[in-house]
C-alpha positions as CSV (number, residue, x, y, z in Angstrom):
1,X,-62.1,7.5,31.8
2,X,-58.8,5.8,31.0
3,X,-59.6,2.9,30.5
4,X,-62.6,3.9,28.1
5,X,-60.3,6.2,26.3
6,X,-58.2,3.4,25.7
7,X,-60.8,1.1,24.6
8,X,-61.7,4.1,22.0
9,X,-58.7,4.3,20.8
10,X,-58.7,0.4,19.9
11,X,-61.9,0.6,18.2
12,X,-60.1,3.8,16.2
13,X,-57.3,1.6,15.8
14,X,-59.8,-0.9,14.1
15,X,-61.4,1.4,11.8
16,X,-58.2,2.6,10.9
17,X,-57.0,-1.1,10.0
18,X,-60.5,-2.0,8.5
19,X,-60.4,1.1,6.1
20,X,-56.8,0.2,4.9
21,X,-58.0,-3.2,4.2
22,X,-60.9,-1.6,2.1
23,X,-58.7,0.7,0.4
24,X,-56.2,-2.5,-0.5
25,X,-59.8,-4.5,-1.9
26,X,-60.9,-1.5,-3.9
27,X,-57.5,-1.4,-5.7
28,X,-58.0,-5.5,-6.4
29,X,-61.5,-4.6,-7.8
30,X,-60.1,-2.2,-10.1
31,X,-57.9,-4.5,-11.3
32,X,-60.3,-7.2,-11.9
33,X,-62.7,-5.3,-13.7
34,X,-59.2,-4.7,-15.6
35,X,-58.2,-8.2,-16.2
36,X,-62.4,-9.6,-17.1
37,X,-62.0,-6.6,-20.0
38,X,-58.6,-7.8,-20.7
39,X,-59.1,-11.7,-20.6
40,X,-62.7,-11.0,-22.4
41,X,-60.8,-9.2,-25.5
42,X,-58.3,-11.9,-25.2
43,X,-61.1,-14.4,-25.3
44,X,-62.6,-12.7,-28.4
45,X,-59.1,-12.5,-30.3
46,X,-58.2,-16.4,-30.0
47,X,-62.0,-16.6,-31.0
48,X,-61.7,-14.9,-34.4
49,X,-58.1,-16.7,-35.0
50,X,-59.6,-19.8,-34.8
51,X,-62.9,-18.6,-37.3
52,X,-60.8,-17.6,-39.9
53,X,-59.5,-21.2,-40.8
54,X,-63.5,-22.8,-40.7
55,X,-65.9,-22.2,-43.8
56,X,-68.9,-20.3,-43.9
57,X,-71.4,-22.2,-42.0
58,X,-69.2,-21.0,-38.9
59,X,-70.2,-17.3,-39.1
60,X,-73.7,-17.6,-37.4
61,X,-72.3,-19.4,-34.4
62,X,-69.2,-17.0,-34.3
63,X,-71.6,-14.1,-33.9
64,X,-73.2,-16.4,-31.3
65,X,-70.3,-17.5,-29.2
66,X,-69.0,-13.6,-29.2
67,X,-72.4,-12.8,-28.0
68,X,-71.7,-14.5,-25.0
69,X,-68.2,-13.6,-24.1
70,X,-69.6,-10.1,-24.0
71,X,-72.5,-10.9,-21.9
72,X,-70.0,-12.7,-19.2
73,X,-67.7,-9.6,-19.5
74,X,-71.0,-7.5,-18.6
75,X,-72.3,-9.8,-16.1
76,X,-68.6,-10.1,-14.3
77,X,-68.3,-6.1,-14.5
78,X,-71.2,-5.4,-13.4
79,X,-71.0,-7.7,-10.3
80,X,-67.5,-6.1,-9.5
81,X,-68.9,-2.7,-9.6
82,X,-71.7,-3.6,-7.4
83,X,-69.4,-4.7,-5.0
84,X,-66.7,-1.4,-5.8
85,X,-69.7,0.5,-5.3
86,X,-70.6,-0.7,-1.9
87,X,-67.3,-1.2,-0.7
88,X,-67.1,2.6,-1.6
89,X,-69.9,3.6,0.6
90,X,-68.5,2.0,3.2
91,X,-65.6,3.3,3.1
92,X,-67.0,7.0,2.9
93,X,-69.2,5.9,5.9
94,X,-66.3,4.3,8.2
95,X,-64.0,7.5,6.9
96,X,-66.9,10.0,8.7
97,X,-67.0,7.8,11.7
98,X,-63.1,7.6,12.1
99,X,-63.1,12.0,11.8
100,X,-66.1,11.3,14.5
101,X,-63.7,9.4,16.9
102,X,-60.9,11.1,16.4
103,X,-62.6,14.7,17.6
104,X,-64.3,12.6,20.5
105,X,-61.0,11.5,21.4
106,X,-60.3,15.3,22.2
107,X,-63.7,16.3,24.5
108,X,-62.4,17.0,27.9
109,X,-65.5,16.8,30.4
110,X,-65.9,13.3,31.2
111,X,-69.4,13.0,30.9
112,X,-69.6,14.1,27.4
113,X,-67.0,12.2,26.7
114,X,-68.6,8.4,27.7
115,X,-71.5,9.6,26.0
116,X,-70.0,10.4,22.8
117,X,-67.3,7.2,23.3
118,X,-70.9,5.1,23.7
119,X,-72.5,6.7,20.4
120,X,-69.2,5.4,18.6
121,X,-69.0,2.4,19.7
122,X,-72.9,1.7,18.8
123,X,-72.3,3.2,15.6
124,X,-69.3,1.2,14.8
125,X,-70.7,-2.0,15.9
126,X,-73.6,-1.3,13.3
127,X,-70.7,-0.4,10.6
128,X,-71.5,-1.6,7.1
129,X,-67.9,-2.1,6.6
130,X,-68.0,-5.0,9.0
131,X,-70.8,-6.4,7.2
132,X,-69.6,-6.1,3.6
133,X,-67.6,-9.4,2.5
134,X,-63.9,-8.6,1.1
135,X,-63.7,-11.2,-1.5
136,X,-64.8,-10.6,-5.6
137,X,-68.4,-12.3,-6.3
138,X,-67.1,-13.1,-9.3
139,X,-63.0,-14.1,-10.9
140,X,-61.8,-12.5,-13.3
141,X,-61.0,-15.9,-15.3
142,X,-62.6,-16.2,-18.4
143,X,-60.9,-19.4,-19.6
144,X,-64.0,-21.5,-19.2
145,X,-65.4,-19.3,-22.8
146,X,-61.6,-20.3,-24.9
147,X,-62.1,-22.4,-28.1
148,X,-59.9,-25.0,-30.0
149,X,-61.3,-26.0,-33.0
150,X,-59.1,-28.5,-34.2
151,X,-60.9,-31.4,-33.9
152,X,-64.4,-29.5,-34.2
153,X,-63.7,-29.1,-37.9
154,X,-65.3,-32.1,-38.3
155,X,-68.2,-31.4,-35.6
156,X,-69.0,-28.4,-37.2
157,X,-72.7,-28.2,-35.2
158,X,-71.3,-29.3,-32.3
159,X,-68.9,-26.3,-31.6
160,X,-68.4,-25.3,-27.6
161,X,-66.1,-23.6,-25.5
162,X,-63.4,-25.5,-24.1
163,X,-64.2,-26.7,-20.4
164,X,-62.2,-25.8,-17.5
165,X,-60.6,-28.3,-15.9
166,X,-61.8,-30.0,-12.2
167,X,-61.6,-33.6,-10.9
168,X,-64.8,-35.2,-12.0
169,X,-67.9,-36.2,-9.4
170,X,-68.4,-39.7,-9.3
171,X,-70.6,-40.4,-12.0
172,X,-70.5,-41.5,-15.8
173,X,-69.8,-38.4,-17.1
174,X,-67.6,-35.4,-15.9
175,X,-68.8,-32.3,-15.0
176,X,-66.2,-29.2,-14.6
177,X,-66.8,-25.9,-13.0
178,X,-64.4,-23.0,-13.2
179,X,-62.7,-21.1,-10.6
180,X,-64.3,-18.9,-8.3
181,X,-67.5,-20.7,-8.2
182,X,-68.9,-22.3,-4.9
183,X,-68.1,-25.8,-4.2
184,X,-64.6,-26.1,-5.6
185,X,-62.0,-24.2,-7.2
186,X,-59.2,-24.9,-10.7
187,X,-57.5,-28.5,-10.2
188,X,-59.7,-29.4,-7.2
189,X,-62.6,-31.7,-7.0
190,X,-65.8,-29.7,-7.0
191,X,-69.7,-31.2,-6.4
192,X,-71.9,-30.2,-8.7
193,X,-73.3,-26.8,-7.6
194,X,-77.3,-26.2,-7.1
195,X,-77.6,-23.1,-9.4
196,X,-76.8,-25.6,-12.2
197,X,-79.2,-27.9,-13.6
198,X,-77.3,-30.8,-16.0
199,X,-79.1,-32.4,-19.2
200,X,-78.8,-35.4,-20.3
201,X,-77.8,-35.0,-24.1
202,X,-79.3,-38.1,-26.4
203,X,-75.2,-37.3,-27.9
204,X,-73.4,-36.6,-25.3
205,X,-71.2,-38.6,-26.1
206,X,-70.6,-37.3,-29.7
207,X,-71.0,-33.4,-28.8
208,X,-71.3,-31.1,-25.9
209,X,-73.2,-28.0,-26.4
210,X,-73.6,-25.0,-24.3
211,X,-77.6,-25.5,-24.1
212,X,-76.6,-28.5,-21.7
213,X,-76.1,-26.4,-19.1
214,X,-79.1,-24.6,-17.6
215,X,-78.1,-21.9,-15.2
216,X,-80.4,-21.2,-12.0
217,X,-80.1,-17.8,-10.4
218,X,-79.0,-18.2,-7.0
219,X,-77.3,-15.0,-5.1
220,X,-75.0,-17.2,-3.4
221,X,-73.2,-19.3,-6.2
222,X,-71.0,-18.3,-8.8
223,X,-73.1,-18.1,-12.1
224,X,-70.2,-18.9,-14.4
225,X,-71.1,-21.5,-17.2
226,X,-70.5,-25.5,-15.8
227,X,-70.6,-28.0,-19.1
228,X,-70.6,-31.6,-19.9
229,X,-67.0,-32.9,-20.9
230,X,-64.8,-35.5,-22.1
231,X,-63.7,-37.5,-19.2
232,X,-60.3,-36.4,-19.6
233,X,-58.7,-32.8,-20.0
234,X,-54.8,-32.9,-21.7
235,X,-52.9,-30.8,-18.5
236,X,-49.3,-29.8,-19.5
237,X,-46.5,-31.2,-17.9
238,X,-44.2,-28.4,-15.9
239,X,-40.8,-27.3,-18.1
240,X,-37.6,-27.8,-17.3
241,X,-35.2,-24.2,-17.2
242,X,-32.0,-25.1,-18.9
243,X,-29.6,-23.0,-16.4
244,X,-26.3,-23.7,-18.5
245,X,-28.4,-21.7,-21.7
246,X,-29.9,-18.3,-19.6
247,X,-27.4,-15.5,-20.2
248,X,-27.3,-12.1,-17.7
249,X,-25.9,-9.3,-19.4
250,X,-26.5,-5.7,-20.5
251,X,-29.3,-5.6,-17.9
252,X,-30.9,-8.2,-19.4
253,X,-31.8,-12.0,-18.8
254,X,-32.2,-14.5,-21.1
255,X,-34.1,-17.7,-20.1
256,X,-34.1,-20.6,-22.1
257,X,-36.5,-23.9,-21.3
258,X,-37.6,-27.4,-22.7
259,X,-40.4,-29.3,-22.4
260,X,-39.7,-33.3,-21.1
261,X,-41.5,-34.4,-23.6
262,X,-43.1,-33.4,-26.8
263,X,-46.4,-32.0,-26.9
264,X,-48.3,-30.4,-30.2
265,X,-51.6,-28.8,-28.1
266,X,-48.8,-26.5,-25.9
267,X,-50.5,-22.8,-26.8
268,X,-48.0,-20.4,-24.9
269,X,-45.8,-20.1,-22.5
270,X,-45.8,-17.8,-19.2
271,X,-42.8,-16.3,-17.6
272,X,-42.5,-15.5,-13.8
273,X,-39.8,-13.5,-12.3
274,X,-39.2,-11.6,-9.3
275,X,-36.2,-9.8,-7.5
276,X,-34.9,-11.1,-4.6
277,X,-31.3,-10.3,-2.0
278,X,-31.2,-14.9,-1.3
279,X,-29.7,-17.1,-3.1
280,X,-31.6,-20.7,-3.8
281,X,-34.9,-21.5,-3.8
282,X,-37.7,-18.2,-3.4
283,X,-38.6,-17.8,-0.1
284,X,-41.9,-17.0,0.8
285,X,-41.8,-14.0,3.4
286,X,-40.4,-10.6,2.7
287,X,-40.2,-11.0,-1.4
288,X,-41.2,-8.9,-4.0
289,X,-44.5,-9.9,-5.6
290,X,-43.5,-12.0,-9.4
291,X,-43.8,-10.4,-12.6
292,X,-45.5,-12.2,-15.3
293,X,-44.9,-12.1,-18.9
294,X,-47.8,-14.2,-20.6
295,X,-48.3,-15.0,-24.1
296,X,-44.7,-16.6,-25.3
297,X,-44.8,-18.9,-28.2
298,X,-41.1,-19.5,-28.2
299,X,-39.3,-21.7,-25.8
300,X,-37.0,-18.7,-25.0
301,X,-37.1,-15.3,-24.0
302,X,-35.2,-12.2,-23.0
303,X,-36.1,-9.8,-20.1
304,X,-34.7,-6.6,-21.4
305,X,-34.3,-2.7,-19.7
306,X,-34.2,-4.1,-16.3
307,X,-32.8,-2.4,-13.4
308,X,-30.2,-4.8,-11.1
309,X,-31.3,-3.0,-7.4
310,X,-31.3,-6.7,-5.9
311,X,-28.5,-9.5,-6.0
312,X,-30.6,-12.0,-7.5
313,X,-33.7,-13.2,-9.8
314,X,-35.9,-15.7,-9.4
315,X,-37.5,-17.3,-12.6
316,X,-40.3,-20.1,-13.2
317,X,-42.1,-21.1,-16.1
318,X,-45.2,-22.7,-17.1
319,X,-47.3,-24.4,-20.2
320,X,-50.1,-23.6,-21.3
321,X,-52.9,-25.4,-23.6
322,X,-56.0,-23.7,-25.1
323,X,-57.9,-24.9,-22.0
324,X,-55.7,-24.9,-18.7
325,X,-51.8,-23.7,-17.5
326,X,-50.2,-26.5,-15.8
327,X,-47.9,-26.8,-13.4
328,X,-44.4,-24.1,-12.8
329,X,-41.3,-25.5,-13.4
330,X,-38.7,-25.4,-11.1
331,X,-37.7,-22.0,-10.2
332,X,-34.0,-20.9,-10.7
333,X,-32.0,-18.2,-9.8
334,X,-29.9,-16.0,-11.5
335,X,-27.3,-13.7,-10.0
336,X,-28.0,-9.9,-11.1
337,X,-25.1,-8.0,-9.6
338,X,-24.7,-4.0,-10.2
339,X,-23.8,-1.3,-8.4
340,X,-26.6,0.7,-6.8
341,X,-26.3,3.7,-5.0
342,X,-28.1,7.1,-4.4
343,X,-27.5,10.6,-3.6
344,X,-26.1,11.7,-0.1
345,X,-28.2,14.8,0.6
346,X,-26.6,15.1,3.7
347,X,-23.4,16.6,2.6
348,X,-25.1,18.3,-0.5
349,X,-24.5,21.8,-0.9
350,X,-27.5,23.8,0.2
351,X,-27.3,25.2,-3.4
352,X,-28.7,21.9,-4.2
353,X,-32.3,19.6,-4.0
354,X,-31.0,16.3,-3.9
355,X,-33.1,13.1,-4.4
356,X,-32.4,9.5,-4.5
357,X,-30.9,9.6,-7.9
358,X,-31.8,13.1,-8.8
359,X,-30.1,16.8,-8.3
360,X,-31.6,20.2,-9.0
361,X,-29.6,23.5,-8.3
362,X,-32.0,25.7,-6.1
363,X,-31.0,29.5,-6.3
364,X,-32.7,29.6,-3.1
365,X,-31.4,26.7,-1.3
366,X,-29.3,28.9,1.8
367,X,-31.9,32.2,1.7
368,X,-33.4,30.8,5.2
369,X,-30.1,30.4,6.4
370,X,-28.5,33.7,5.4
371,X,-31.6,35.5,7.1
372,X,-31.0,33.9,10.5
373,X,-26.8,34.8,10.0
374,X,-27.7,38.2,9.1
375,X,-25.7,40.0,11.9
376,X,-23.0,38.0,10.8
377,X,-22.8,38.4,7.4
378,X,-22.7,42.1,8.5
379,X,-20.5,41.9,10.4
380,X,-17.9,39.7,8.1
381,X,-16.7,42.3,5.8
382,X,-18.3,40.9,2.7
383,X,-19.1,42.8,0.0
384,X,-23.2,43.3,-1.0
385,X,-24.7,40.2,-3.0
386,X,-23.9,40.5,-6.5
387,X,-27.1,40.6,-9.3
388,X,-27.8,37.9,-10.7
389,X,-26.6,37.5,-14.5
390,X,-29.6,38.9,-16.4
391,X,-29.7,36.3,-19.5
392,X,-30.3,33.3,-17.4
393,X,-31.9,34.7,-14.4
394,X,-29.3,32.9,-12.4
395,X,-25.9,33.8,-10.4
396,X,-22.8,33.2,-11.9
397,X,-21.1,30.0,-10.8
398,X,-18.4,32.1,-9.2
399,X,-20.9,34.0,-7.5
400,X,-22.8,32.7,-4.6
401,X,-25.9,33.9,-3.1
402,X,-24.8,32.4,0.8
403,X,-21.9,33.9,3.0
404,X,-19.2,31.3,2.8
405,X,-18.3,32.2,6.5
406,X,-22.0,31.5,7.5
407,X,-22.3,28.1,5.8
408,X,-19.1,26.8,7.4
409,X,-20.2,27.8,10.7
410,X,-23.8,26.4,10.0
411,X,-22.9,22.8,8.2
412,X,-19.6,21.8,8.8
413,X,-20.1,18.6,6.7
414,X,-21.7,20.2,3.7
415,X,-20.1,21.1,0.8
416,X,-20.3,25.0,0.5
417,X,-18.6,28.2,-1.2
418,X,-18.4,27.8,-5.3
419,X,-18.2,24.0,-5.1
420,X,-21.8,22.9,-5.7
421,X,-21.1,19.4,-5.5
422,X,-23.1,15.9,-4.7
423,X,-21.8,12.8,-4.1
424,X,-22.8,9.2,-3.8
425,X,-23.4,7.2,-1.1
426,X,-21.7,3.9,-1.6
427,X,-18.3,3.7,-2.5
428,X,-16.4,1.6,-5.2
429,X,-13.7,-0.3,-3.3
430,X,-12.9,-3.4,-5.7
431,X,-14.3,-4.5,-9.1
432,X,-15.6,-2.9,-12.2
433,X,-18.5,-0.9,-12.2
434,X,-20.6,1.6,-14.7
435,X,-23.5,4.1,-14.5
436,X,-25.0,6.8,-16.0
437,X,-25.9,10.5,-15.9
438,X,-28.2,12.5,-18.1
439,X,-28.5,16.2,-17.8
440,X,-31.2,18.6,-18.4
441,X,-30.9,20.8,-21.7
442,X,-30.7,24.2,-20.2
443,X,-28.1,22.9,-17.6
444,X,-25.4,25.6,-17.6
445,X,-22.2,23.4,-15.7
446,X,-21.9,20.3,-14.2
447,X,-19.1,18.0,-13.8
448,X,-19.1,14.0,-13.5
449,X,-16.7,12.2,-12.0
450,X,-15.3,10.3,-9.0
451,X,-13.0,11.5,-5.5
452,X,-11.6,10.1,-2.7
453,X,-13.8,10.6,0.5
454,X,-11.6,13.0,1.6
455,X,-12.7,15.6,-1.3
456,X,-12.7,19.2,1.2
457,X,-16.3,21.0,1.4
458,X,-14.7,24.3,-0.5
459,X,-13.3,21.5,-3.3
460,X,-14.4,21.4,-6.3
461,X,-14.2,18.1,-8.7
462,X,-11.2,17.7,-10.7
463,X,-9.3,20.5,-8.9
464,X,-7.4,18.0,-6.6
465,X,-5.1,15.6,-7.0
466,X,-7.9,12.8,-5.4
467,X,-10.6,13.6,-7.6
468,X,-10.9,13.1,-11.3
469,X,-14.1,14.5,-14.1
470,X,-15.2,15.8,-17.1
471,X,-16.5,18.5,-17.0
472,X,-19.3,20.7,-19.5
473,X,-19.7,24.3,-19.3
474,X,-22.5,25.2,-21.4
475,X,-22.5,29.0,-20.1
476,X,-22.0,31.6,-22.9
477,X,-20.0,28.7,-25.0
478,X,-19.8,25.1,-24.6
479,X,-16.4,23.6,-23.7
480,X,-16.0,19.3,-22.9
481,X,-13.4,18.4,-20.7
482,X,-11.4,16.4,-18.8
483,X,-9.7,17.0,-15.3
484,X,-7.8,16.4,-12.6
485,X,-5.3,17.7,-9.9
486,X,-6.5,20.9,-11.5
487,X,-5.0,20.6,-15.0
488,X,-7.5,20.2,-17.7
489,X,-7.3,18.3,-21.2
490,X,-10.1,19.7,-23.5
491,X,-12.2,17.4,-25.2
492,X,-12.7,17.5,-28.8
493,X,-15.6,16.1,-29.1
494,X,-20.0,16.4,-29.1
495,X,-21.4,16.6,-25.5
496,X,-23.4,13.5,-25.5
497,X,-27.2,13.8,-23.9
498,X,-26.3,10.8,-21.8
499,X,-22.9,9.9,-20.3
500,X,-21.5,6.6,-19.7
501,X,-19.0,6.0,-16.3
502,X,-16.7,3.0,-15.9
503,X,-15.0,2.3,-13.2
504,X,-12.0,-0.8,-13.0
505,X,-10.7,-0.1,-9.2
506,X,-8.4,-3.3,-9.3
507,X,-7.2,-1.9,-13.1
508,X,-6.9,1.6,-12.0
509,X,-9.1,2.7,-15.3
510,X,-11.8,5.5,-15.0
511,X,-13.5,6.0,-18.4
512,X,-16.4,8.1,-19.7
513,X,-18.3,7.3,-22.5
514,X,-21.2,8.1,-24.9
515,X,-24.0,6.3,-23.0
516,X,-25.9,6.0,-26.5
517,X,-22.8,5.3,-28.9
518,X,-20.7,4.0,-26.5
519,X,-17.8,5.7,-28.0
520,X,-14.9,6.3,-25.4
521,X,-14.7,9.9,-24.0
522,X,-11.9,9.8,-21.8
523,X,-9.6,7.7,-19.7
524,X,-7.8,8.2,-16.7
525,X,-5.0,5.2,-16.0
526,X,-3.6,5.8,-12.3
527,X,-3.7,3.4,-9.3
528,X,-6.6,4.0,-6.6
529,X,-5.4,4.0,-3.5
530,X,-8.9,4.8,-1.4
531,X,-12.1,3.8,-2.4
532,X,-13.8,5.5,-4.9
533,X,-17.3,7.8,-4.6
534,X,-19.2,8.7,-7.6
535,X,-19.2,12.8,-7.8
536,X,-21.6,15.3,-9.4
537,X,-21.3,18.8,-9.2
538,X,-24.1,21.0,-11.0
539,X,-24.8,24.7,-11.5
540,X,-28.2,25.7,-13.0
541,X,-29.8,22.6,-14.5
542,X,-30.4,19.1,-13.1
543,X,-29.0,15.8,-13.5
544,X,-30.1,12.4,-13.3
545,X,-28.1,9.4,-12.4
546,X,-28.9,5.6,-13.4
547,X,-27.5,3.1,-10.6
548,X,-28.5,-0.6,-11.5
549,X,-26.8,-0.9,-14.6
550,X,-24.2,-3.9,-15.6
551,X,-20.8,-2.9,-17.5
552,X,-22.6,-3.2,-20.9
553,X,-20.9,-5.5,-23.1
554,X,-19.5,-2.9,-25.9
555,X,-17.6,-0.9,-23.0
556,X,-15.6,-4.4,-21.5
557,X,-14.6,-5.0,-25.5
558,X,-13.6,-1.7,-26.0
559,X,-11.8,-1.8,-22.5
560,X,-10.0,-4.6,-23.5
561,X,-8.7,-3.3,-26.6
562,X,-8.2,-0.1,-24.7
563,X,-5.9,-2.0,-22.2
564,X,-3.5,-2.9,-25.0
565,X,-2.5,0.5,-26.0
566,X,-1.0,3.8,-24.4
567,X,-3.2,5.8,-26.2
568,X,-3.6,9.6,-25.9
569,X,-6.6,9.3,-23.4
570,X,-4.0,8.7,-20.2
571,X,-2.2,11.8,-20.9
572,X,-3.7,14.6,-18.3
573,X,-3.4,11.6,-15.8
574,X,0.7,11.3,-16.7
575,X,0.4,15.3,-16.6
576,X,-1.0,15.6,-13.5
């Protein structure tokens, strides 16, 4: 019974697999239904563009040519959800027979058990989602229906789609067939397929209509439109990335290119890039997927509001014509250094919900834990819990809902009492780094700032001589401050929506700043002499932190011309 139990749990096992790779193929359908809609408008865009410039006589065959972008979309969508919608039944199929398995795999009589472990396997081995074949009937490429017109301004009754590229059959003429179709694929030679039946043309060699292509029907061939050609098809030649012009900065990349030589029928460009931790050359197992950014008419472009998570970017580019892409350049990489951390939930207070980059005060964050210390808290002398203040429906900041007592007995390592405090997990030892917090509009307190790790769990930020914030208080009246080593230097000033941290731990400069104007908030000048974790404390409200970011440009020039003052904004610090 082992031994058949195991072998049921293998065949589960293969279900299981078999039903993730479905899942992963319906997803790719999805998005090729999206891309044929997508490429068809795209297809019907250049085709207007290149109407307007022709004269009347063009208007019939616009209609005409339309006509038949639309009827491919249809014909492509509709193949792709004939094949969603089997792939769909299969799935619901395999699904019931996996909940089969999986409640045969808990039947305890032996007999009933083999019999049940035989009606799987039967079943399974008759599964339509073995039978069903995981790859599109039809692409989502729609290039073989782009148009150029100009040299067919002179042709005007011999207008055609542009053909897709594909080494040529040996014969006297060229015949190209467009990827996906059966026999050959883009760029590589491809016989002639049987579902197509060529024409000779009495001027072939003048024009080359669409009606020279008769299409058979044939379940097992790609229907897509084959054509008679010129024997050759212009291919761009890669470009070359000038490193020496691409600029990284503000979060953003700037990537300049050349072609090696001049060409007038270049239509666009596209622009590849993906994140990666390696230096060099892209590597080819455990890298993010690339980006694309299609369409470019310039022979520069700027990748803006990125987030640096990973120490590097990979970039390619590649020309395009009206009719094919040709080859990437050679990719280059561009170091994208930040300084990325997240929230330690660990030594949260319990006051607090903590999520990668995002803190909530709970109200009811130590309730479970003050039931189970109930005899305790008794037993402590404490006085009754407080009401909560009636205007915002939450405790006072000086008054907590959880036994002090019982929170340092229950987590040691958290931070507990009034001191509602968060901190990062990665901390600044050398360098310059900046990030950014945005609070919540009804948040009633919070500080921001940065400690030293040895910031006590009843400490609060700002109130010891290794910590240093600003703090808001929005509670009754709003007050903006700096502090540290518990003196406090008001700030008069707006509360900005977003705030702005800088930290220079080789300068000994920690400044805030208006993450919108970038207008300097405050400075502290003292020497660091342990490294440095980013610090949040909140009370009623929520705060979220961006990590990724670069020092932007406008706080290094400021900083600079900061540098070369003794301005008011070091005072507290020469207090303190």
């Amino acid at each position: 019974m082992d031994e058949q139990r195991e072998t049921l749990q293998r065949i589960v096992s293969t279900l299981a697999n078999k039903n993730d790779e479905i899942h992963n193929f319906i997803d790719m359908l999805n998005h090729t239904i999206k891309n044929v809609q997508v490429n068809s408008s795209n297809a019907i865009s250049e085709l207007d563009e290149e109407f307007d410039g022709l004269y009347s006589i063009l208007d019939e065959m616009k209609g005409s040519m339309a006509n038949t972008i639309q009827q491919e979309e249809a014909r492509k969508v509709q193949a792709l959800q004939d094949q969603l919608s089997q792939c769909s039944n299969a799935l619901e199929s395999s699904e019931e027979l996996l909940e089969l398995a999986a409640q045969s795999l808990d039947i305890k009589d032996p007999a009933e058990f083999l019999k049940a472990a035989r009606q799987i396997k039967d079943r399974v081995t008759m599964a339509s989602a073995f039978r069903i074949s995981l790859k599109p009937k039809v692409s989502d490429s729609m290039t073989h229906l782009m148009v150029d017109f100009a040299l067919e301004r002179r042709m005007l009754q011999a207008v055609k789609f542009l053909p897709v590229p594909a080494k040529a059959p040996s014969s006297a003429r060229q015949v190209f067939f467009p990827a996906g179709c059966s026999g050959g694929t883009w760029g590589q030679p491809a016989p002639a397929p049987a579902n197509f039946l060529l024409q000779e043309s009495p001027a072939f060699l003048d024009s080359f209509a669409l009606q020279d292509i008769l299409p058979r029907d044939s379940p097992n061939q790609c229907p897509e439109q084959a054509k008679l050609c010129p024997p050759e098809v212009h291919v761009p030649k890669a470009p070359e990335i000038d490193l020496a012009a691409c600029l990284v900065a503000d979060n953003c990349i700037t990537v300049s290119w050349t072609m090696p030589e001049e060409d007038s029928r270049i239509d666009h460009f596209v622009l590849e890039y993906r994140k990666t931790n390696f230096d060099g050359l892209p590597r080819v197992k455990d890298e993010q997927r690339w980006e694309l950014i299609d369409y470019i008419k310039a022979t520069e472009y700027t990748l803006s509001g990125l987030k640096f998570d990973t120490k590097y970017m990979n970039l390619r580019v590649q020309a395009c014509n009206k009719a094919v892409a040709g080859e990437y350049s050679d990719p280059v990489t561009l170091e994208t250094k930040a300084f990325v951390f997240s929230l330690d939930s660990t030594s949260s207070h319990l006051n607090l919900k903590v999520e990668d980059t995002y803190v909530e005060w709970d109200p009811t964050g130590g309730k479970g834990q003050e039931k189970t210390k109930g005899k305790e808290n008794k037993s402590s002398g404490h006085n009754p819990l407080l009401k909560s203040n009636r205007r915002s429906g939450a405790p006072s900041p000086k008054r907590t809902s959880i036994s002090t007592r019982s929170l340092a007995r229950g987590s040691r390592d958290r931070f507990t009492g009034e001191s509602y405090t968060v901190l990062g997990d990665t901390a600044v030892e050398s360098g310059q780094h900046y990030w950014e917090v945005r609070a919540q509009k009804d948040c009633k307190s919070y500080s921001v700032g940065v400690t030293y790790r040895n910031l006590g769990k009843f400490d609060q930020l700002g109130k010891t001589n290794s910590s240093w914030c600003i703090h808001i208080n929005n509670w009754l009246q709003t007050t903006f401050s700096a502090k540290h080593n518990n003196k406090t230097k008001t700030l008069d000033m707006p509360v900005p929506d977003r705030i702005g941290v800088y930290c220079d731990f080789d300068g000994g400069q920690l400044a805030f700043y208006n993450a919108n104007s970038k207008e300097l908030l405050h400075t502290f000048r003292t020497k660091f002499a342990q490294p440095l974790l980013p610090g949040f404390t909140i009370w009623c409200g929520g705060l979220t932190v961006s990590t990724g970011l670069q020092v932007p440009t406008a706080v290094k020039t400021l900083q600079k011309s900061e540098n070369g003052l003794s301005g008011s904004t070091s005072s507290l610090n020469n207090i303190a």
